[in-house]
Structures are given as C-alpha cells and as structure tokens.
N, C-alpha and C positions, 0 to 999 in steps of 0.2 A: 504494500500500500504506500502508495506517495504521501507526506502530510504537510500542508501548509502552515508555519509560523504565523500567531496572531496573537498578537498583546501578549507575548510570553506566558502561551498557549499552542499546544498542537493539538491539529484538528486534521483529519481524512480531508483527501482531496476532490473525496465521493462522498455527498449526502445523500441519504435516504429519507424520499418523502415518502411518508409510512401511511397506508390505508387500514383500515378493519379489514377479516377476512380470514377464514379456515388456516389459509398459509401463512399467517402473518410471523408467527412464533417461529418458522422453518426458514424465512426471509430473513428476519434478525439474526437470527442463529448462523446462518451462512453470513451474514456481514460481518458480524462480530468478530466471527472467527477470520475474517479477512483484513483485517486490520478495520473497518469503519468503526468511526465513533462518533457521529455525526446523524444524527434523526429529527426531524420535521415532524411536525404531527398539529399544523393548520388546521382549524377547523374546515370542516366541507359545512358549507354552508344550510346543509339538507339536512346534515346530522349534528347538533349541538354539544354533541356527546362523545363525535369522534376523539379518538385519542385515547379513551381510556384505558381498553384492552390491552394495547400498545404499550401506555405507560407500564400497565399489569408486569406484561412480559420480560420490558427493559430493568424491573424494578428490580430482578433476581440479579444482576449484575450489578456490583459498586457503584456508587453514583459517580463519583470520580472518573470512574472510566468510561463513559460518556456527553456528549452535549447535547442537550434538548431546546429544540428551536418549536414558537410556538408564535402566535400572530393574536395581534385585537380583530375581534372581526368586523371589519369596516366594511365591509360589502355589505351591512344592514344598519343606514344612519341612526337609526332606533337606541342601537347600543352606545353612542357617545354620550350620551344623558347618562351612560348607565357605566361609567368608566370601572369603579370600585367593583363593585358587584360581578360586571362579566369577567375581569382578571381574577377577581377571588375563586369566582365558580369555576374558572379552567384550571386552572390549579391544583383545587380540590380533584376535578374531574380527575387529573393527571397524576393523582397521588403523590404532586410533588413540594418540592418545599423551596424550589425557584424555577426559574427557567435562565439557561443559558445563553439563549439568543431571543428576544421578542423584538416584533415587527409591528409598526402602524401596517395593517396590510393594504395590498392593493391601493396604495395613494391614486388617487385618478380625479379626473373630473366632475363624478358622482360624490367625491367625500371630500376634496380637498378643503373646503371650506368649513364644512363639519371637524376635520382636523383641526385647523388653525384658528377655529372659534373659543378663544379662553375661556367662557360661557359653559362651554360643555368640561373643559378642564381634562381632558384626557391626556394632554402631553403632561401635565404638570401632575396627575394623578402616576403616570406611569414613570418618570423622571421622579417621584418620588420612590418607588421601589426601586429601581436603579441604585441608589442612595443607599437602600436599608438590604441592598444584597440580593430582593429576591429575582431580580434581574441584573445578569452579568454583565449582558449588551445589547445596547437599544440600536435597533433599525428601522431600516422601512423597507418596503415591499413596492417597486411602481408599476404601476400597468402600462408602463414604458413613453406613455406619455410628456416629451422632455419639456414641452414649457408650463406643464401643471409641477411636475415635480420642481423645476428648478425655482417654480414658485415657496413650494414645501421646503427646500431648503436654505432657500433666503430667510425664513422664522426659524429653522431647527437643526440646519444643519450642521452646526457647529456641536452639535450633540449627538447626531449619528453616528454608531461604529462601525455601520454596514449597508450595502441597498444591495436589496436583492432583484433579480432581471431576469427576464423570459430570457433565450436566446433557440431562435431557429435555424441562425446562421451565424457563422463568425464576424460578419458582418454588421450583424446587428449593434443599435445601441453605441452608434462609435458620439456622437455629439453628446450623447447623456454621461458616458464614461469618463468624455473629458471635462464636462463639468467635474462630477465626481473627483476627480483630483485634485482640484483646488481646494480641497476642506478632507482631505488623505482619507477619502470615504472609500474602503477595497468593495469589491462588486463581490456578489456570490449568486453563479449563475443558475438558471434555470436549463432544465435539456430536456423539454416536455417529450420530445423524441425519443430520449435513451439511446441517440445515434451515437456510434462507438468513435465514428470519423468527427462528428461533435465535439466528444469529450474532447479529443486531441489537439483539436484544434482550440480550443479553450484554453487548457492547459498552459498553452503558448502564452497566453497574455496576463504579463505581470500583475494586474491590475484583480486579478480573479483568484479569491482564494478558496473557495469551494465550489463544486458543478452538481447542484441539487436535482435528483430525476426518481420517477417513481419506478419501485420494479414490480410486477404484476405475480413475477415465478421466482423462484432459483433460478432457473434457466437464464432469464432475462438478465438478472443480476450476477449471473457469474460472465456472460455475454459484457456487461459493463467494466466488470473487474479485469476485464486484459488491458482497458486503456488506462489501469492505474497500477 
C-alpha cells in the first residue's frame, strides 16, 4: 500500500467509501489486511442511518489504526437549523467518539448560502468540535462547482484541511485545484469509476493525497489495489 503524509499522519492512498450490505465485513477485511486505513461512510441521503453497521465492523479493530471520514448532510437544507443534533446523532449512529475527517458536504449552489448563513451557525457549531477533539479535520466536499466554492472559501477557507473532488478524468478540476493552493488546501479525490488507469493517473499529482472510490466486491477492490 502507498501512504500519503498528512499533518504528521499517514493515511492509505486508497479510501474506501463504504456502503451497507451482506459483503460489507468481507470488503473491510480485504482492505484492512491490505494496508487501507482510510473509510468514508457519508451519509446516503435515503438512509439516515447509513454507517452504522460499518462502524459495527471497523469497531473490532483499534481505533488508532484507522481514519473515519464522515460529512454534515447538506444535501437537505433542513439540517442547518439543526447543526448540534444531526453531528451528535451521527456519531452516536457511528459508535464513535470522533470523526477523523468531517466534510461540509456537497458545497454547491443549493447550500452554499445555507452554509455561510451565521444564523444557522453550522460552521461555528462544527469548528467548535474541531476544538474539543471530536473532529480531527475539517473539510468540504464541492460539487465541483468552482465559483460557488471559491465563494465558500473566501469565508472558510483558511480553516479547511481538505476539499474533496469528483474526478472523471485527470483533467478534471484543474482551475479549482489551483485555487486550492493558495490556502495549502490538499484535494482528496473522488474515482466514482474505480478506473484502475484513474487511480494512476491521480497518483501523479502532488496536490492529491487520497483517491476515494467505492468497491461493490472483493473483486473490485482487489482490481483497485494493483494501482496502489
């Protein structure tokens, strides 16, 4: 396994974004043992609940030997009224007692305002756990939209440790990445593909310290692990 250097932190250079699901215990188990230590477990937006099983599983291994990436869910402007309450219930849901990587998710054109509304107090609720530990690293998540985001990060970026990005092609995302660099914000990419010639060409740019993709099998995910 490759591992990228992050705030004197090493992290897999493959994250796994993790589903529910009969296999799921057989996916970890195969990452694990391949060096990842690196799991997502975003909400889906259909199951409020997702993650838990998940946590269940990763919970038999040391906490230490893991990072757990998890997202506010902004895809339903409902929840910024509700900052306190939705981060405590994931939490719980997750059995856990931080999270290692948390996301504003999906910054876009549907929330960004809901974001940057002090009214609603979601940065300054989640900035306060930052603070008291139960989050190690505050991001965001864009929906690649670069003059919404670069809006987002004229208010916050100087507090970001990370933005997370689709990438369908290596090509992708090159105006937003160079923002990005002006406030030493590393990307952590998306490979909704699981394309192996993807990963690789990822890999290549500095600027990318993790290449997040879901794996559906074993199969799939041992198909990922040659490009790492």
């Amino acid at each position: 396994m490759i591992y990228s250097e992050y705030k004197r932190d090493r992290i897999s250079t493959l994250g796994l974004s993790l589903k529910s699901g009969d296999n799921a215990a057989e996916i970890i188990n195969c990452a694990v043992t391949a060096g990842v230590n690196y799991f997502d477990v975003t909400n889906d937006g259909n199951k409020p609940d997702h993650g838990a099983d998940i946590c269940k599983i990763l919970s038999v291994l040391p906490r230490e030997s893991y990072r757990l990436a998890a997202s506010f869910p902004g895809y339903d402007v409902l929840n910024m009224k509700s900052a306190e309450e939705v981060f405590e219930n994931r939490l719980k849901q997750c059995g856990a007692l931080y999270f290692d990587f948390y996301m504003f998710y999906n910054v876009g054109k549907s929330n960004v305002n809901e974001y940057l509304d002090p009214e609603n107090g979601v940065f300054d609720y989640l900035m306060k756990q930052r603070v008291n530990g139960r989050i190690k690293h505050l991001g965001l998540s864009s929906d690649g939209d670069f003059d919404v985001t670069r809006r987002f990060l004229y208010s916050y970026g100087q507090f970001m440790e990370f933005c997370q990005i689709e990438y369908t092609s290596p090509e992708d995302n090159k105006e937003l990445t160079e923002f990005l660099k002006q406030y030493m914000i590393p990307v952590f990419a998306v490979n909704p593909s699981g394309g192996v010639d993807l990963f690789k060409a990822l890999q290549n740019k500095p600027e990318v310290k993790v290449i997040i993709a879901g794996a559906p099998d074993t199969a799939h995910l041992k198909e990922y692990l040659t490009a790492f």
